[in-house]
N, C-alpha and C positions, 0 to 999 in steps of 0.2 A: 169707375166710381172713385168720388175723392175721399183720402181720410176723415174729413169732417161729415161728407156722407154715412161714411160707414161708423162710425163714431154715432151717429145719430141711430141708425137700425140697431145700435146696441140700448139708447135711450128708451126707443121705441118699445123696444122687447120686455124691459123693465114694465115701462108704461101699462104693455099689455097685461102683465101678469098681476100689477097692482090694485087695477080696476077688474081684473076679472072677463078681459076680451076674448074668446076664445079657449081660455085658460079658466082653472079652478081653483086656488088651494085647498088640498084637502086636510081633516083632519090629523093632526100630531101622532106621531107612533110613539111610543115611550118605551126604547128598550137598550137595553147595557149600557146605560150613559148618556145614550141617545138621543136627541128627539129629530125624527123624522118626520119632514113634511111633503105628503105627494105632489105632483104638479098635474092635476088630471086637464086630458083634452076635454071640453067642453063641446065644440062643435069643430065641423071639420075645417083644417086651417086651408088660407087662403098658397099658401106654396105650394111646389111640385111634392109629388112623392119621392121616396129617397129610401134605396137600401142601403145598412149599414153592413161592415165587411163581415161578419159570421153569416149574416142572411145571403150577401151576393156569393161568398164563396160556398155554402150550403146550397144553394140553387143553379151554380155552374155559371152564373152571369160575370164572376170576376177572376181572370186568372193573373197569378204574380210570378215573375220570373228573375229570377237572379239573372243579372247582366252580365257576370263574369268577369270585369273588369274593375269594378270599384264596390267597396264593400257601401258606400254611404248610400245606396242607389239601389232599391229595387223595383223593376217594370211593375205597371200596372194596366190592365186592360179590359175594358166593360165590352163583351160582347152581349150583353142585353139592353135594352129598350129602355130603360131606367135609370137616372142618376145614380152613382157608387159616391157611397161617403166613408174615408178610410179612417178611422178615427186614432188620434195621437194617444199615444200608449199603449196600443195596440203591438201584440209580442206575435211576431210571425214564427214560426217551424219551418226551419229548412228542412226538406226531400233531398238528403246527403249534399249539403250548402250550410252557410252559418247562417245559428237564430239571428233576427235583428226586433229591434224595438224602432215602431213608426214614431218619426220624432216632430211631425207636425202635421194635421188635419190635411188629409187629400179629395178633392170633389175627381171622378171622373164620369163624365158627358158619355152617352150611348156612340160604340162605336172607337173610344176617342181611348188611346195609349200614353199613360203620364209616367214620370217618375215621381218614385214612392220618396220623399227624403228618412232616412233609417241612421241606426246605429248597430251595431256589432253585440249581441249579449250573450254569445256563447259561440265558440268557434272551435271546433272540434274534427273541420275538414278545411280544406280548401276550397274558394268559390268555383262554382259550376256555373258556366253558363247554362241557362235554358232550367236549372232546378225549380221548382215550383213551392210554395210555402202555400200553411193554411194557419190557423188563428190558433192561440190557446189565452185569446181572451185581453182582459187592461191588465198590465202592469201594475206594480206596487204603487202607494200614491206616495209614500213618501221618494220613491225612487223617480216618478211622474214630475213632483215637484222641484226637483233636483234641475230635473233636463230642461221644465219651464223657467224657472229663473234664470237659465244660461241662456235662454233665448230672449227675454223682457231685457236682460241686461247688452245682451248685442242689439239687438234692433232699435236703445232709446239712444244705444250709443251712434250709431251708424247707420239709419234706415234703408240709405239708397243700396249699400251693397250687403244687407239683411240675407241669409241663406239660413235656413232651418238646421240642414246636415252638417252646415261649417262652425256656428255659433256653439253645437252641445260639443264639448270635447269626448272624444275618444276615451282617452287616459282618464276624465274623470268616472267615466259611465262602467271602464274596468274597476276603479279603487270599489267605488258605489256597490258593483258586483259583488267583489272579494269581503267585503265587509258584510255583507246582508249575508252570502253565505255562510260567511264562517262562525256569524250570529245564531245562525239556524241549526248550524251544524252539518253542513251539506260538506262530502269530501271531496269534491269536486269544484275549486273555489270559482270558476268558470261560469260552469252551470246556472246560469238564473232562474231560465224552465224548472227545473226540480227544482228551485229556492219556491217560486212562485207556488207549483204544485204541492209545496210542503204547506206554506202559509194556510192556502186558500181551505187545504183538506179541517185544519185545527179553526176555522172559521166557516165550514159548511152548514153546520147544525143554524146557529145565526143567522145565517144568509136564508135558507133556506125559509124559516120562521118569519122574517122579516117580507120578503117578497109572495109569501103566501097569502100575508096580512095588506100587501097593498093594491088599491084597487085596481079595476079589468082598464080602466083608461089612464094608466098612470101613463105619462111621458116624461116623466123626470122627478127631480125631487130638490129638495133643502137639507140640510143634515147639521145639526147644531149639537154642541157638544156640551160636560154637565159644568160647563163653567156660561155657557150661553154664547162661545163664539159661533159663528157661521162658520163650518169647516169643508162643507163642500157644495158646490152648485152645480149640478147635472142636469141639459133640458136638451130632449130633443121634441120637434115638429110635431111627434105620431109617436103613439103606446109600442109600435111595431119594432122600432131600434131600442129602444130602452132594453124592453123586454130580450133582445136578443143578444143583449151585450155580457157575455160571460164574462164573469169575474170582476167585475165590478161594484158591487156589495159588497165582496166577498174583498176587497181592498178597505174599504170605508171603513166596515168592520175590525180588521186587520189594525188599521191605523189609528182607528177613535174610539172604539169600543174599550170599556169599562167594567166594572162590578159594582158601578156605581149605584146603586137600590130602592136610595131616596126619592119619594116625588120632585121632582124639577122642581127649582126656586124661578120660573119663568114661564111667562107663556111664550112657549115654541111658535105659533102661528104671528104672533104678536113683533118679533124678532125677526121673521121669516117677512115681515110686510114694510119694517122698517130697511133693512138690508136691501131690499130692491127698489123702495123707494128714494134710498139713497143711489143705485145705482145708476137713477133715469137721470142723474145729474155728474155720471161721470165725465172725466177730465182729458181732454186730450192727453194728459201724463198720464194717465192709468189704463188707457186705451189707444194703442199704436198697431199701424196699418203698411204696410208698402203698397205704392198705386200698381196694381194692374196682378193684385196677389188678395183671393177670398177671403184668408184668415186676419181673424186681429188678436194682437197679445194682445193680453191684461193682465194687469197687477193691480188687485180693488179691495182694499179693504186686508190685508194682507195673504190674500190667495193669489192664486197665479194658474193662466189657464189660455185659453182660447175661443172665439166663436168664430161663427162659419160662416160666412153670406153666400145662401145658394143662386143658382142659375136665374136670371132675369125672368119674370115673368109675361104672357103675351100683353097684359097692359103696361109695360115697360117698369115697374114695379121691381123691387128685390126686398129678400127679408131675411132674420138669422134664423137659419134652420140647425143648427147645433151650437150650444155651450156648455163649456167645460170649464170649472173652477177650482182647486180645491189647496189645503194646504196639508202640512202636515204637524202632526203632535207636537206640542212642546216639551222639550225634554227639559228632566225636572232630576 
């Protein structure tokens, strides 16, 4: 598929959600500064189904294995019958191997053995071949952010030889570490797992409250902040990934939440319809692809993220089944 192809299933996507194809927006949530807009399935979409990596590695369908020989690199392998979608910012746990963080959206096809591209966020042994990881959820979104703009800025500079694991630095993703822990207070400046585990625990009550309140067919959401930017856009195909993605509110939260108390000076839905309908008019500058590679950067509106184009369908058809947007806080 060509970038202008895939450029366009990003239009598409927009499209859908504006008119309401498939898609719903649901009613504004209004909490800590917040206003949250669900993205409810309406009717069942026309793509394949798709586990996301807590559900495939929860149900035995996805195993990951350290390669043992390069740390930017971990196996991935679907022995189940269903697409695996590994999604970026995804923090894996080494089984006596280094944590890494996935640093860019992986599809794996039933049967089919891919590399994961990763980074290093705690390293406390040496690689093991054959070691096994399991999830402890998304990453920080300002740290998420970090790793996207180094890859928006490789790929607008250089698309043919684009590589996910070459484009984020190393060095930056330790400094990025060392700082957030030593923020938190974590004694271990290394450790990002405990930074994250610490975050998430002083942001559960929130998280908690917030996903109780959103509906049974949410599959994504809008998250606008109390100044009325768009601060994050989350959508996946089906209520089933969303719902199963830890730690992910529990980032948003984290990163935009407020004490802020006052009724909204804005309608949230209102904002939430223009934002998209601005996005069905994105720009080949704001949406960059490599041919013969699913994911597309973007950088829209001043987030930074990624969508997914999953596997062809049997009327020769493709469409995005995952996007990820977000930015982070202005520091003030």
């Amino acid at each position: 598929m060509t970038s202008i192809a895939k450029l366009e299933l990003v239009r598409n996507l927009a499209a859908d959600l504006t008119s309401e194809v498939g898609f719903l927006l649901g009613n504004p949530l209004e909490r800590h500064g917040l206003s949250v807009i669900p993205i409810l399935m309406q009717r069942e979409q026309d793509s394949s189904d798709y586990l996301n990596t807590a559900k495939a590695l929860e149900s035995g369908m996805l195993v990951l294995e350290e390669t043992g020989d390069t740390v930017n690199i971990v196996l991935g392998r679907n022995i189940g019958d269903t697409v695996i979608l590994i999604e970026e910012g995804e923090i894996l746990a080494g089984d006596g191997t280094q944590n890494r963080i996935v640093v860019a959206n992986t599809l794996i096809e039933p049967a089919e053995e891919v590399r994961v591209p990763v980074k290093c966020v705690h390293a406390p042994h040496p690689l093991s071949k054959g070691a096994s990881f399991l999830t402890a959820g998304a990453g920080s979104m300002d740290f998420l952010t970090r790793i996207r703009l180094q890859k928006y800025q490789s790929i607008m500079t250089d698309v043919e030889h684009y590589r996910p694991e070459e484009a984020v630095s190393q060095e930056e993703v330790w400094s990025n570490i060392r700082r957030y822990c030593r923020n938190l207070g974590i004694e271990d400046r290394s450790d990002y797992n405990q930074a994250i585990e610490s975050i998430r625990a002083k942001a559960k009550l929130m998280a908690d409250e917030l996903r109780h309140e959103l509906p049974k067919a949410t599959c994504g959401l809008l998250a606008i902040n109390s100044e009325g930017e768009v601060v994050s856009f989350e959508l996946y195909r089906r209520p089933g990934p969303f719902e199963n993605r830890k730690g992910f509110i529990e980032a948003l939260i984290v990163e935009h939440a407020d004490n802020e108390t006052k009724k909204a000076r804005f309608e949230g839905g209102i904002l939430a319809r223009e934002f998209l309908k601005e996005l069905k008019t994105a720009t080949s500058e704001e949406v960059y692809s490599k041919e013969g590679h699913p994911n597309l950067v973007i950088a829209f509106k001043g987030l930074h993220g990624e969508a997914v184009v999953g596997p062809e369908e049997p009327d020769g058809n493709a469409s995005i089944i995952y996007c990820s947007l977000g930015k982070t806080k202005k520091k003030r």
